[in-house]
C-alpha positions as CSV (number, residue, x, y, z in Angstrom):
1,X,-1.0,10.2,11.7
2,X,-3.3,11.6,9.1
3,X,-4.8,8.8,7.7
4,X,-6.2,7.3,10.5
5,X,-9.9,8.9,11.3
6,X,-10.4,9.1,15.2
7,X,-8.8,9.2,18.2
8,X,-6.0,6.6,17.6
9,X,-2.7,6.2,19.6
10,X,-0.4,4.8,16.8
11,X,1.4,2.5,19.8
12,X,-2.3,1.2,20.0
13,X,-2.3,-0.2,16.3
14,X,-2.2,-3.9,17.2
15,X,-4.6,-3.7,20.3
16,X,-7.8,-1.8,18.8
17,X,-9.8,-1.9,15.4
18,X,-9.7,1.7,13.5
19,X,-10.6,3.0,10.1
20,X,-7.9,4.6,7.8
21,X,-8.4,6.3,4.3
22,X,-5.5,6.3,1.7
23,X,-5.1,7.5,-2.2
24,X,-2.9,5.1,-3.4
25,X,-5.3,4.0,-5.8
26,X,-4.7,7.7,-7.4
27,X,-0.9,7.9,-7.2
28,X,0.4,7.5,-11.0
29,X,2.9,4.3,-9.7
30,X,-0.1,2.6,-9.2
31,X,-1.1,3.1,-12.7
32,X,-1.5,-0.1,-15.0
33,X,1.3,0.7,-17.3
34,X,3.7,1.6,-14.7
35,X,2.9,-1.8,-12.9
36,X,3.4,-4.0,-15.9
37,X,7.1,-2.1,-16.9
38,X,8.1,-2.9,-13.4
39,X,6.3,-6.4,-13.6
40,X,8.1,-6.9,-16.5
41,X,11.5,-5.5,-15.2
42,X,11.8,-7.9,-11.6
43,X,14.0,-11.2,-11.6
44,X,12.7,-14.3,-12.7
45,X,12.9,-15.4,-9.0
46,X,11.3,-12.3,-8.1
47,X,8.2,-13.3,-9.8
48,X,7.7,-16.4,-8.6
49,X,6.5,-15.5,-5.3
50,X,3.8,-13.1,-6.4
């Protein structure tokens, strides 16, 4: 897996801390407009839990 730094068996996941890097915070769905249009798009009910 390439996010995760270090020697880390994925089966292992639940059984031993380990650091992981990601760049969601970059990815344009992530964005604040694109957030609020689908925000604004989900079912009342769908809301609601958030």
């Amino acid at each position: 897996m390439k996010c995760l730094k270090g020697a880390i068996d994925p089966k292992n996941l639940d059984q031993q801390s380990f650091e992981f890097t990601h760049n969601l915070a970059d990815h344009p769905a992530l964005t604040f407009d694109n957030l609020s249009e689908v925000i604004t798009s989900l079912p009342e009910e769908k809301e609601k839990r958030f």
